[in-house]
C-alpha positions in Angstrom: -36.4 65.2 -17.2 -38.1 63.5 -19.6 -34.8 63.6 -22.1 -32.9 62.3 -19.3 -35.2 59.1 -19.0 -35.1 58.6 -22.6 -31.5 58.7 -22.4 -31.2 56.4 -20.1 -33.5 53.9 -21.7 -31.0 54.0 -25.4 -28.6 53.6 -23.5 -29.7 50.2 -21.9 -31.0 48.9 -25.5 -27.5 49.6 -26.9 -26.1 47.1 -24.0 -28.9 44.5 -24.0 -27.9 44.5 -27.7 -24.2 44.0 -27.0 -24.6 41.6 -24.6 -27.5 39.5 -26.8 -24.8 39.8 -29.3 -22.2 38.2 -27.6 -24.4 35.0 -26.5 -25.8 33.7 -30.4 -27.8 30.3 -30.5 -26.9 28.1 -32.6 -29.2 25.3 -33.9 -26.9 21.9 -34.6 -28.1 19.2 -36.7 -24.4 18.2 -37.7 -21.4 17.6 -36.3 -17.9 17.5 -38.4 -15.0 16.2 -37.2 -11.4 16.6 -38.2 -7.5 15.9 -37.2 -8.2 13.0 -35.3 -6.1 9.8 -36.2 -6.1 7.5 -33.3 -9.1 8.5 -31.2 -12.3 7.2 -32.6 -14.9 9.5 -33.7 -17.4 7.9 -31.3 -14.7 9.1 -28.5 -15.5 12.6 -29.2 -19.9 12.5 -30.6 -20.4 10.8 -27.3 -19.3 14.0 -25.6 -21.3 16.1 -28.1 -24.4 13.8 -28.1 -26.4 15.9 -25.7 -26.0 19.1 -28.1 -27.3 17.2 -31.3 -30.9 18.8 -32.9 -31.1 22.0 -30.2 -29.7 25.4 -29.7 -27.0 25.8 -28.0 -24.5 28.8 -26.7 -21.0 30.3 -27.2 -21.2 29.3 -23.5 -21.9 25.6 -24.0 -19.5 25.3 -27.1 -16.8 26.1 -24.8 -18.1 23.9 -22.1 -17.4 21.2 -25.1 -14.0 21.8 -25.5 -12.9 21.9 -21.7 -14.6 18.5 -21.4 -12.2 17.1 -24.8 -9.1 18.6 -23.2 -10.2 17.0 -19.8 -9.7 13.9 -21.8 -5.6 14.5 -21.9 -5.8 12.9 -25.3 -5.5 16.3 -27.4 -3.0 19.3 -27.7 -5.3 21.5 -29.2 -9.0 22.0 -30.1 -10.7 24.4 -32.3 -14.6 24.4 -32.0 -16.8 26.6 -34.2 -20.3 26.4 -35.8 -21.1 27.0 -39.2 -24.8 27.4 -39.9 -25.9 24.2 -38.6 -22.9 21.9 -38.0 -20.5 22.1 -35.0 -17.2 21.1 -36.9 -14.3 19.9 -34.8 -10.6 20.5 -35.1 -8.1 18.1 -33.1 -4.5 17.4 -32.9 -4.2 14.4 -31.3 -1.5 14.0 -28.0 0.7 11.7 -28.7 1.4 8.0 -26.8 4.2 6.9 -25.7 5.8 4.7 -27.6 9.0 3.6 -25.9 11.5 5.4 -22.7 14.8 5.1 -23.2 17.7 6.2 -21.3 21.1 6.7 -22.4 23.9 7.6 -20.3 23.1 6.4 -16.8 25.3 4.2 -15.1 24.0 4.7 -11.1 20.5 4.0 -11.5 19.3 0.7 -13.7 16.8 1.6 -16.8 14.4 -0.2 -14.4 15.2 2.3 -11.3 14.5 5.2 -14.0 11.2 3.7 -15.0 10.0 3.6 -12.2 11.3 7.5 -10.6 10.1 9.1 -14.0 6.5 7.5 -13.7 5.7 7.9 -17.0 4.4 4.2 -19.1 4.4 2.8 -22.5 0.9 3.6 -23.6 0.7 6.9 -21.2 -0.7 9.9 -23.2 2.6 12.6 -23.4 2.5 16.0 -22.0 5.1 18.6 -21.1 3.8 18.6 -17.3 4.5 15.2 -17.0 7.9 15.4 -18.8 9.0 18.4 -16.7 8.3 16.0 -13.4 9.8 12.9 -14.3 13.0 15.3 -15.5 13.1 17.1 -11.9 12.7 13.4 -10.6 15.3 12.2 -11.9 17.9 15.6 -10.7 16.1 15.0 -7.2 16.8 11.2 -7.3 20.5 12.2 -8.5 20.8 14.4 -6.1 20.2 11.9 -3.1 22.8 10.3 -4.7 25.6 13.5 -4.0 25.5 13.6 -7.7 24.1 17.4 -7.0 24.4 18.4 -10.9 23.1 16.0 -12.7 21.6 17.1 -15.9 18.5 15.8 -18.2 17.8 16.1 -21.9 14.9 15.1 -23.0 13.8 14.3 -27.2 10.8 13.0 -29.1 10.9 10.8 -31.9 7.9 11.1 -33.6 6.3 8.1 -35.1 3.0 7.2 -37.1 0.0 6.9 -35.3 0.5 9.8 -33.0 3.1 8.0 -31.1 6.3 9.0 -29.9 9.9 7.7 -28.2 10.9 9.4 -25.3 15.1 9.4 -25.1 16.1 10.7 -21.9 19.9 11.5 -22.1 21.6 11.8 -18.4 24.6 13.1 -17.5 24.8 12.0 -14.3 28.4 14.1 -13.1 30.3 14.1 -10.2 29.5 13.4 -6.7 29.6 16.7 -5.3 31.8 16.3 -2.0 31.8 18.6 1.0 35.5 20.0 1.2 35.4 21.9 4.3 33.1 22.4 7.5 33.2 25.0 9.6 31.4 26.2 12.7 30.8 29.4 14.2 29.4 30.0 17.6 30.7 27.4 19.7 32.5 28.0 22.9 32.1 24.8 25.0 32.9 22.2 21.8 36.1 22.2 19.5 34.8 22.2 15.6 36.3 18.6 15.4 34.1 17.5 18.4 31.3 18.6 16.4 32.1 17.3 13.1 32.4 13.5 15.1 28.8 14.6 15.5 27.1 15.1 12.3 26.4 12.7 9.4 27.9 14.9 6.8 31.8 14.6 6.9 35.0 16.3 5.2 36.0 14.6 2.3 39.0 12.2 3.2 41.0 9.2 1.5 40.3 7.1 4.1 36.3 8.1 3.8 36.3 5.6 0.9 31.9 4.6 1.4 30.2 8.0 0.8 29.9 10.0 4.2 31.9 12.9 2.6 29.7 12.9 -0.2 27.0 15.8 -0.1 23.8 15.1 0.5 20.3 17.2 0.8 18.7 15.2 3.0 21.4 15.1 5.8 20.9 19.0 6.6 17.9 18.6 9.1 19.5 15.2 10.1 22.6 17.1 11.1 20.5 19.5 12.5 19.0 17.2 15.0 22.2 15.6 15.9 23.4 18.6 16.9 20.8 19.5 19.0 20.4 16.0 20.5 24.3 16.6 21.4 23.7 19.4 23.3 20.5 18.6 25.1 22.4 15.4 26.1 24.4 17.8 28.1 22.0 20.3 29.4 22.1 22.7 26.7 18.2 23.2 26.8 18.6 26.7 24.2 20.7 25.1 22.1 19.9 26.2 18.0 21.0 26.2 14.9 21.0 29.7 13.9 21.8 28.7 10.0 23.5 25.9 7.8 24.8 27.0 4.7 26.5 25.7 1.8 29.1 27.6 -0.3 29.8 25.8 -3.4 33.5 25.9 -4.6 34.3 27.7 -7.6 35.2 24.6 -9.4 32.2 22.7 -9.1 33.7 20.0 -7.0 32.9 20.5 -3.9 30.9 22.4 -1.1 32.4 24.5 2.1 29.6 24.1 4.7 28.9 27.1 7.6 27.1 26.3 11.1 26.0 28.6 12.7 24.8 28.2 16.1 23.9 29.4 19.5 25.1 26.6 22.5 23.4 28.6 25.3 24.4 27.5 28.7 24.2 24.0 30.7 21.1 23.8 32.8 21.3 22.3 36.2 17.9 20.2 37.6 17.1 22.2 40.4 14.2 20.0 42.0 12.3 16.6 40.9 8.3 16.8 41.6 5.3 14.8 40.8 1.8 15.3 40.2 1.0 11.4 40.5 -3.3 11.3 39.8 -3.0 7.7 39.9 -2.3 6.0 43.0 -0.9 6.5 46.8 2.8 5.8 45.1 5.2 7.5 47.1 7.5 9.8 45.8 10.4 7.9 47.0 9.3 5.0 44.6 9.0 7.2 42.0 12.4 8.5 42.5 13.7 5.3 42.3 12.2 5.7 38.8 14.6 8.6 37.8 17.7 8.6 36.3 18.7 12.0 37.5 19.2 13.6 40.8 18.9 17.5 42.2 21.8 19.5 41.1 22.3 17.1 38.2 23.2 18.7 34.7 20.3 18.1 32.8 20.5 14.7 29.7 17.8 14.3 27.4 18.9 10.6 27.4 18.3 10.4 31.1 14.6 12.2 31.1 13.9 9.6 28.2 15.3 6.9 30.0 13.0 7.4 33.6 9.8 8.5 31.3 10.0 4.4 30.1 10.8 3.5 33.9 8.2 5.4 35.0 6.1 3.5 32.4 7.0 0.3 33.3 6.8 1.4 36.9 2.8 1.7 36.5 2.1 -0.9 33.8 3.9 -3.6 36.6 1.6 -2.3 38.8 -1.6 -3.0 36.7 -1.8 0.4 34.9 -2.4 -0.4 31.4 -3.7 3.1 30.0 -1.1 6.0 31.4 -0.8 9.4 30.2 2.9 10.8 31.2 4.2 14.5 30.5 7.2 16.8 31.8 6.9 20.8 31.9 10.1 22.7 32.7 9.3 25.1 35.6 10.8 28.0 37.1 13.5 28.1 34.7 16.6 30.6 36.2 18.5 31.8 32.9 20.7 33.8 35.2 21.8 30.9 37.2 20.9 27.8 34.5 18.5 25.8 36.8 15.0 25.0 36.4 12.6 22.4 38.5 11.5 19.3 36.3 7.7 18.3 36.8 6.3 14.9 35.9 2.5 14.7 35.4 1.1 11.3 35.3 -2.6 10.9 34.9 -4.9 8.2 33.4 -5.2 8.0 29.8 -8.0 7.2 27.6 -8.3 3.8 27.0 -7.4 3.1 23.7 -8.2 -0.3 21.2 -6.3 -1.2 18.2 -8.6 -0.6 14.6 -6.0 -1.4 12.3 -2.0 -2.5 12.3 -0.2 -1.1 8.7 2.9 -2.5 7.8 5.2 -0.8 5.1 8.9 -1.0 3.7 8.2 -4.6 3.3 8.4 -5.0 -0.3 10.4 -8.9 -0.1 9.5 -9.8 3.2 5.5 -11.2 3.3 3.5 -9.8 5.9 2.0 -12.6 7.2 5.8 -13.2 8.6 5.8 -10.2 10.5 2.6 -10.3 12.1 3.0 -13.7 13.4 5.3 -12.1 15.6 3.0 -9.4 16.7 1.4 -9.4 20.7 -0.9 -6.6 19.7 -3.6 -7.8 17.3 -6.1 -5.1 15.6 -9.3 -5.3 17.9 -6.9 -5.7 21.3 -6.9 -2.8 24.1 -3.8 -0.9 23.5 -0.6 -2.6 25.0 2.5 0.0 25.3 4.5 -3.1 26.5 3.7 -5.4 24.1 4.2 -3.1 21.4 7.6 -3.0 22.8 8.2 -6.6 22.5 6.3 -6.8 19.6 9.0 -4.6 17.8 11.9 -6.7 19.2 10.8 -9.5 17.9 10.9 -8.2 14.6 14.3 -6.6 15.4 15.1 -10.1 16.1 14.1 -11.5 12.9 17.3 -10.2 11.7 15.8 -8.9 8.1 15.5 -5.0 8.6 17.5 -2.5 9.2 15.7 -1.1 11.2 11.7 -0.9 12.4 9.8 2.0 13.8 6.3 2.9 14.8 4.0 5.5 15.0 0.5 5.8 16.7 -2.1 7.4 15.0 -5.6 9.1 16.2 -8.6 7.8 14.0 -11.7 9.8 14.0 -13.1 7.5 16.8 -12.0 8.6 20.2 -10.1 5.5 22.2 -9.2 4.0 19.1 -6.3 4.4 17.6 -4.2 3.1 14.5 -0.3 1.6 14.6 1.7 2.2 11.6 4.8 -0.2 11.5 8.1 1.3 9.5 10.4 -1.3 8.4 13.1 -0.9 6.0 14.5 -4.1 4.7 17.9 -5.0 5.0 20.5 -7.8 3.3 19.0 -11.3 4.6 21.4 -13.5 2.8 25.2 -13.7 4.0 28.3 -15.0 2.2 30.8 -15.2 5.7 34.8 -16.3 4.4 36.9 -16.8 7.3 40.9 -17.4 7.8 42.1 -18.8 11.4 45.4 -19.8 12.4 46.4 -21.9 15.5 48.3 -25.0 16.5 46.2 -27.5 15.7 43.9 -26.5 12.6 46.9 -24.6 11.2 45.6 -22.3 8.4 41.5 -23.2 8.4 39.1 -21.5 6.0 35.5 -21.1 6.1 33.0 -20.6 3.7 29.3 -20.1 4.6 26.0 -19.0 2.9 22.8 -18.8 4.8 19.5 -16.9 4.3 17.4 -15.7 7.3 14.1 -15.1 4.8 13.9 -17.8 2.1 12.2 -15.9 -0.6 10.5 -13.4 2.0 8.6 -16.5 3.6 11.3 -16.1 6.9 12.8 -19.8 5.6 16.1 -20.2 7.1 18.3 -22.0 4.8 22.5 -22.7 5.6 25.1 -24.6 3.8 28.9 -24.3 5.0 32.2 -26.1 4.4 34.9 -25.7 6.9 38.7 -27.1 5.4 42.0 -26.8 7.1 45.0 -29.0 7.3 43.2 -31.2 9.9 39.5 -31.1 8.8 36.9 -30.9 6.3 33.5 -29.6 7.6 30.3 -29.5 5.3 26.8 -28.9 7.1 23.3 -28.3 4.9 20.2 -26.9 6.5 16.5 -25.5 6.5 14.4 -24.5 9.7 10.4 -23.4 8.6 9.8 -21.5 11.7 6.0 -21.5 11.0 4.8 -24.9 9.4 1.4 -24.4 7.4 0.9 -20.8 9.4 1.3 -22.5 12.5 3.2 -22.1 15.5 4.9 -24.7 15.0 8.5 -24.8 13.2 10.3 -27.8 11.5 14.1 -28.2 10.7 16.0 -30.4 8.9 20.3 -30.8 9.0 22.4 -33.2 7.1 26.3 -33.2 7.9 29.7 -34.8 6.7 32.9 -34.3 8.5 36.1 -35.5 8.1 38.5 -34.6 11.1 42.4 -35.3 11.9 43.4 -35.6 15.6 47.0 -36.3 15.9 47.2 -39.6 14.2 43.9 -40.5 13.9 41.1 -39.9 11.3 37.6 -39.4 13.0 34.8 -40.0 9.9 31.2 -38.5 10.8 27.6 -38.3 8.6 24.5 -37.8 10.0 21.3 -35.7 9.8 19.0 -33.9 12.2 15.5 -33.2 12.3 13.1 -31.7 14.4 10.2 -29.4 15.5 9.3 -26.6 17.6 6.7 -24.7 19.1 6.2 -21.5 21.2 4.9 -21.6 25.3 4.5 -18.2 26.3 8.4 -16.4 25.9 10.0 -19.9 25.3 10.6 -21.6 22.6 10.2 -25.5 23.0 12.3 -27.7 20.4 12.0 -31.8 20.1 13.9 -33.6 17.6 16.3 -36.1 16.5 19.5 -37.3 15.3 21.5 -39.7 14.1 25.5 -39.9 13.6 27.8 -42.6 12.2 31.2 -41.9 13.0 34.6 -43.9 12.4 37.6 -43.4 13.8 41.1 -45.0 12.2 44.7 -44.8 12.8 47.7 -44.7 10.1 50.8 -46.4 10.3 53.1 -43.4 11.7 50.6 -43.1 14.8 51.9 -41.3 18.0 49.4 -41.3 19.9 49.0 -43.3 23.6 45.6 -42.8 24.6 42.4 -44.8 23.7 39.4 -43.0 21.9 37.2 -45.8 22.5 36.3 -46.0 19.0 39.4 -47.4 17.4 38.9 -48.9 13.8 35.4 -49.4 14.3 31.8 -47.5 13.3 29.8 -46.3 16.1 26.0 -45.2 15.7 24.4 -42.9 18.2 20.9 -42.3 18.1 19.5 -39.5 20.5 16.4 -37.5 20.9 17.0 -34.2 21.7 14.9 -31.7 24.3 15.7 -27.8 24.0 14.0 -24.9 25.9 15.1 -21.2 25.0 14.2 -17.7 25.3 15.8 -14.5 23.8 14.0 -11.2 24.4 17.1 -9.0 23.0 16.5 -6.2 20.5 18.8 -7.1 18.2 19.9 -10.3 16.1 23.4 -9.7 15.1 23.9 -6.9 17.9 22.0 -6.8 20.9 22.2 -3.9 22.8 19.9 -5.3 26.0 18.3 -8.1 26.7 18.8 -11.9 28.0 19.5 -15.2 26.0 18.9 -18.4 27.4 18.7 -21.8 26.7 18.8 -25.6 28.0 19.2 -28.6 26.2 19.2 -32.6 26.8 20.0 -35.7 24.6 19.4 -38.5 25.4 21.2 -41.5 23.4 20.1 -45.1 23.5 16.9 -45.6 21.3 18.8 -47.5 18.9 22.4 -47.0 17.7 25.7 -48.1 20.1 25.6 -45.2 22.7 23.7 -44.8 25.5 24.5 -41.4 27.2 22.9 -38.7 29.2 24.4 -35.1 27.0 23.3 -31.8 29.3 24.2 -28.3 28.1 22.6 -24.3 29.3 23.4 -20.7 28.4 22.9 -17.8 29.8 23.9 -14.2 28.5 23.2 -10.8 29.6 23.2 -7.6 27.7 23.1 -4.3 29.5 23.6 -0.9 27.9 25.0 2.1 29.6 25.5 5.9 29.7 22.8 6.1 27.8 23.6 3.1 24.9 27.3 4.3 24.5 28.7 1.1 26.2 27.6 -2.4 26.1 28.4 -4.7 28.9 27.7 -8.3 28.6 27.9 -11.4 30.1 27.3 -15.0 30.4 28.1 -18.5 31.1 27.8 -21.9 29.4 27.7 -25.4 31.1 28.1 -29.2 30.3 28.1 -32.7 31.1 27.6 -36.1 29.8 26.8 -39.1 31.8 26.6 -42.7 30.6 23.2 -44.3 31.0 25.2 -47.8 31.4 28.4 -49.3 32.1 29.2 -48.2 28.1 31.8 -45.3 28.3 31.6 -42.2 26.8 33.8 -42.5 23.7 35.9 -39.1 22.2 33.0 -38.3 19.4 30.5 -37.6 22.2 32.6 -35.6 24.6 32.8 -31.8 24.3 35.3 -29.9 22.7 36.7 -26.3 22.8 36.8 -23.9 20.0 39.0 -20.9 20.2 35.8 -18.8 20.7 35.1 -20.5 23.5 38.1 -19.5 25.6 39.9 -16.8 23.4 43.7 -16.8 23.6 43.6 -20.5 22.9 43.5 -22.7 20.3 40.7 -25.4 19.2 41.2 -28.0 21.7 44.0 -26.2 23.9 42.3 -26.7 27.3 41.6 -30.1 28.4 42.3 -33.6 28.6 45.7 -34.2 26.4 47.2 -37.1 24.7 50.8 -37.8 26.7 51.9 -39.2 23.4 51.2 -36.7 20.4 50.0 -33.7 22.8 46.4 -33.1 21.2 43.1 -32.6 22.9 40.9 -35.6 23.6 38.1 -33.7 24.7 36.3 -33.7 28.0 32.8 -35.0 29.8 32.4 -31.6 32.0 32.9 -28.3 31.1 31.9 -24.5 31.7 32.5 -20.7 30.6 32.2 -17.5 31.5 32.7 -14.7 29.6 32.4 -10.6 30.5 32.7 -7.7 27.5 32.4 -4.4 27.6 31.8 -3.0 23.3 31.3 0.7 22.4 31.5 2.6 19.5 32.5 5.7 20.9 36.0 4.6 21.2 36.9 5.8 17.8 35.4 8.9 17.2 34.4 9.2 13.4 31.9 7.5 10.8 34.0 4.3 9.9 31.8 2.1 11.7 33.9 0.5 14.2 33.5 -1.6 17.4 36.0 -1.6 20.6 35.5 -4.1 22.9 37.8 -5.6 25.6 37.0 -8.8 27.4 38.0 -11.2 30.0 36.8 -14.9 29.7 37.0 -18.3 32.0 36.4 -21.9 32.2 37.9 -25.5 31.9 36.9 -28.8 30.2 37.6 -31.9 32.2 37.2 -36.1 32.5 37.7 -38.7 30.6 36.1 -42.4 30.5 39.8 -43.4 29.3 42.3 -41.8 31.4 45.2 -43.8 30.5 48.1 -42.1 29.3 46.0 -38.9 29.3 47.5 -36.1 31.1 44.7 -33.3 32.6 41.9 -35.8 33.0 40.9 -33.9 36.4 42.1 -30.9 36.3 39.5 -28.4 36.5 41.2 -25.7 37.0 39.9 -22.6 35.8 42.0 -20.7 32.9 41.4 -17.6 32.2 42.1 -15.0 29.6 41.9 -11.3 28.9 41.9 -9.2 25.2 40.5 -6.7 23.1 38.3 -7.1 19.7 37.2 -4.8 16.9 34.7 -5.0 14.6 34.5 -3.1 11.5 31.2 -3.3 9.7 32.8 -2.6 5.6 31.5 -2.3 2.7 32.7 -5.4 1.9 31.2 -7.2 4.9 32.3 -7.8 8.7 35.4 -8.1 9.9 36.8 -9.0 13.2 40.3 -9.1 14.6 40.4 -10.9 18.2 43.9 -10.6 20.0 43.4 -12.9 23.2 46.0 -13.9 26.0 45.9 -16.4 28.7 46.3 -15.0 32.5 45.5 -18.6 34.2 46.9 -21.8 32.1 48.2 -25.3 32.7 51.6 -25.9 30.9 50.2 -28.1 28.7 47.5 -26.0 27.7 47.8 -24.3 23.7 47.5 -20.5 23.1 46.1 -18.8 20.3 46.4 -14.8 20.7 44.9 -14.0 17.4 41.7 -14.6 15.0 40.8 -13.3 12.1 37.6 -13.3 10.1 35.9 -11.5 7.4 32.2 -11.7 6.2 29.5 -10.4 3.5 26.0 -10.3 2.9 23.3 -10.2 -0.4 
């Protein structure tokens, strides 16, 4: 026993000697340091410091070196003790000199700066290469340009600096040659491929939708699916999207996969309503389906927002509404559709975040928000508040997202913009009767160095005139709601044998009342009219060889709650406006015009119908009459199928348009997309418009002076958004004329932006 303890006992001295042995104090009264060139000394003591005249351990003089590498400013470190000094090896990392980048063509050296995050003066590591060089393939690769390659090499310099030179070969763009799907029974493989994003690489495809890109997969993905659950497909899936890649590098084959399920039928409609004694019938109303309907995802979205604005008309601010599919039949494809609409929590606004605008300030967008951080939380007015920025006309497009804070009832909104071209460089051609060959050239900017200054110049010159107009509107003066403009304007215009001379200018301001915006200005125009020597002409103008000024203050009330600028989709645009001539000046007149147009989208957004009307008329104040520079005037927008100044009052002698005191239009469109299936971007509309200009102060030898007849015309338009700008092609032709009335059947005009 007693040789076992005694055993036991060496054998714990042996360890308690291994282990005292492997943890030596060291007494430091020195330190030496060595290798470094650009990092001070000081750098490197003040991290040793606390070690200086004590023991310390083989544990603390590794504690020493993790806190130098922690520094990032060395590649290596060797730390040892000998007797009493700690001596300290470094090699220094290097600093980055200078990036360049040979090679690249695609991205600007300044778009490459800024993917590979790495900075003059950084400290260099391999991690940090190895990122920015799978940046720059990921970047690339966005691009379609899938095998993109990097070299990276150092120049080494004095002072432990370096040059990075990145050398890019940027390839190809890799193009997708073929898709195919498997699986579907109901849709054709070319239906489907009208569906997706991706598309087969084709010489018409000239703008990069053949080109392949990573991050279209899940898009396609959910386009498909929205596809099918837009027509009851409630089990559609992608089972698997693959991509073959060609044995010649060009190109990808792409395989779908997928499982279409069967179209479900809406079997009943219920409500669990814990809100008020609203009767089902009312809330029916509400739906945009009925039983034994096949079941659209765009119709169950389109009744949840009626349903919304059902309750928040009725002075529900805070409602929670869900759907749950019950008693789902796979055997026959029906199931019963549940609405559950309850009170929610009341919820304020802690803080709005607005991001994507990188040019546009963000004072200008929040000027136009309803909801302001503090308010209860307004579903409606979120609504219009993102309209209104639609509106603006700078982003392509702007989203939102509501997110929970850690305070319950209080919630944060997170605005999505993503900026798009403000500026616009339009060219037009025309052709017609009158103008002959006209040509247009405009430039205006919606956002004014990101301030939302709205800035126009434009020159208008054909055979018969020469337009020039220069502008700027601040629609918030001094961060107020109130907006100034300014105008200045020189035309030069042939009618028949007469030369009409106008200048002028226009000024104004403008302020907000509630959804209308409230405009009070004034202007002033000089205008001459003269007659050459080969005249034909038999009716009087009443401004003959000499210089008329009219002086008018202008009144003008509008609203526009449409979600788009360029192309609204729904909404209404109004507007009324008065001059008055007479303070001042030779004209004293009464001047009356309104607008009105609707915008109503259907099945589901895929058609837009629209319509609207404009109105005139100018009375004289006294026993002055109204002379030709005041009266209105057609363009061939205004009735398309005829020219500029085809309808209306005529000259007997030389047959051209002397313009009229009343007037009115009405015009009905119906514009879709869907009408060419494909990814080329184009607009079908067909239209049908009305109206008539009439009267005249000076009827002699004036043919027309009271007819106000209405003419009429019918025609299709498309609109091609390019990558070159917009273009439109309008063919119009007249169903309702006078014989002395002028036709135009076709416009032309093309368009870009910056």
């Amino acid at each position: 026993m007693k040789s076992k303890n005694s055993f036991l006992i060496i054998i714990i001295l042996i360890f308690l000697d291994i282990s005292v042995s492997f943890s030596n104090d060291y007494f430091i009264k020195k330190v030496e340091i060595t290798g470094n060139k650009r990092i001070p000394s000081s750098f490197i003591t003040n991290i040793t410091n606390k070690y200086f005249n004590k023991k310390i351990t083989d544990e603390e003089i590794n504690l020493i070196t993790k806190d130098l590498y922690k520094s990032d400013f060395f590649d290596d470190i060797t730390v040892k003790v000998d007797n009493d000094t700690l001596q300290i090896e470094v090699i220094e990392t290097p600093i980055i000199n200078e990036i360049y980048f040979f090679g690249n063509s695609f991205f600007t050296e300044e778009q490459l700066k800024d993917i590979v995050k790495i900075n003059k003066r950084d400290t260099f590591s391999k991690n940090k290469l190895n990122n920015a060089i799978e940046r720059i393939k990921l970047q690339y690769s966005k691009t379609g340009r899938k095998f993109a390659k990097v070299e990276v090499s150092k120049k080494e310099l004095s002072q432990s600096r370096v040059d990075l030179l990145f050398e890019i070969t940027e390839g190809e763009l890799v193009k997708v040659n073929n898709i195919n799907f498997f699986g579907n029974k109901v849709f054709s493989n070319d239906k489907l491929k009208t569906v997706i994003k991706t598309k087969e690489s084709k010489f018409y495809r000239l703008f990069g939708s053949s080109v392949f890109k990573e991050e279209n997969i899940i898009l396609d993905k959910n386009l498909l699916k929205r596809f099918y659950n837009r027509r009851g497909f409630i089990d559609f899936k992608v089972l698997s999207y693959k991509r073959e890649l060609l044995p010649d590098y060009t190109g990808y084959n792409l395989n779908i996969i997928l499982n279409e399920g069967n179209p479900f039928v809406i079997n009943d409609i219920l409500f669990q309503n814990e809100l008020s004694n609203i009767s089902k019938k009312a809330l029916l109303n509400q739906v945009e389906f009925k039983k034994g309907d096949i079941f659209d995802e765009r119709a169950l979205q389109e009744s949840i927002k009626n349903i919304n604005n059902f309750f928040e008309k009725d002075g529900f601010t805070f409602i929670k509404l869900n759907y749950e599919i019950l008693n789902k039949d796979n055997k026959n494809s029906k199931f019963d559709l549940k609405f559950i609409i309850s009170e929610a929590v009341k919820s304020y606004v802690r803080r709005i975040n607005i991001t994507g605008n990188t040019r546009t300030l963000d004072k200008v967008l929040r000027r136009e928000l309803l909801v302001l951080e503090g308010d209860p939380f307004n579903g409606q007015k979120l609504k219009d508040s993102l309209n209104a920025l639609r509106r603006l006309g700078y982003f392509k497009s702007v989203n939102v997202e509501i997110l929970k804070t850690e305070t319950p009832g209080v919630v944060d909104v997170e605005i999505k913009v993503i900026e798009d071209l403000t500026g616009s460089f339009s060219f037009g051609i025309g052709y017609d009767s009158v103008e002959k060959t006209s040509f247009t050239i405009g430039l205006n900017e919606k956002n004014f160095l990101g301030k939302g200054l709205k800035t126009r110049i434009s020159i208008q010159s054909s055979e018969k005139s020469t337009k020039f107009n220069l502008g700027i509107t601040e629609p918030f003066f001094q961060d107020t709601p109130l907006s100034l403009s300014g105008d200045i304007f020189d035309q030069e215009i042939e009618v028949g044998d007469k030369d009409i001379e106008k200048q002028g200018f226009d000024i104004g301001f403008g302020f907000n009342y509630y959804d209308y915006i409230n405009r009070f200005g004034y202007r002033y125009v000089s205008s001459k009219t003269t007659t050459d020597d080969t005249f034909t002409g038999t009716s009087i103008s009443g401004e003959e060889g000499i210089e008329i000024e009219t002086s008018l203050l202008n009144y003008s009330i509008s609203s526009n709650n449409t979600d788009s600028f360029l192309n609204p989709t729904e909404g209404v645009k109004k507007s009324l406006k008065m001059s008055m001539a007479g303070v001042g000046g030779d004209a004293k007149f009464l001047k009356t015009e309104a607008s009105f147009k609707q915008f109503i989208p259907f099945n589901y957004g895929d058609y837009i119908f629209s319509y609207g009307t404009k109105l005139g008329t100018i009375t004289s104040l006294d026993d002055e009459k109204i002379t030709s520079s005041n009266r209105f005037y057609f363009n061939s927008n205004s009735i398309r199928g005829f020219d500029s100044n085809g309808i209306g009052p005529r000259d007997n002698g030389n047959d051209n348009g002397v313009g009229g005191n009343n007037f009115y239009t009405g015009q009905v469109e119906v514009k879709s997309r869907k009408l060419i299936p494909g990814d080329l971007g184009i607009d079908i509309s067909v239209f049908s418009d009305i109206g008539s200009l009439w009267d005249t102060d000076y009827p002699t030898n004036v043919k027309g002076v009271n007819d106000s007849s209405p003419r009429a015309s019918a025609g299709v338009a498309i609109y091609w958004n390019t990558a070159v700008g917009p273009l439109s092609f309008i063919w119009g032709w007249p169903i309702s004329e006078e014989n002395y009335d002028k036709d135009n059947n076709f416009k032309f005009s093309i368009g870009t932006s910056f």
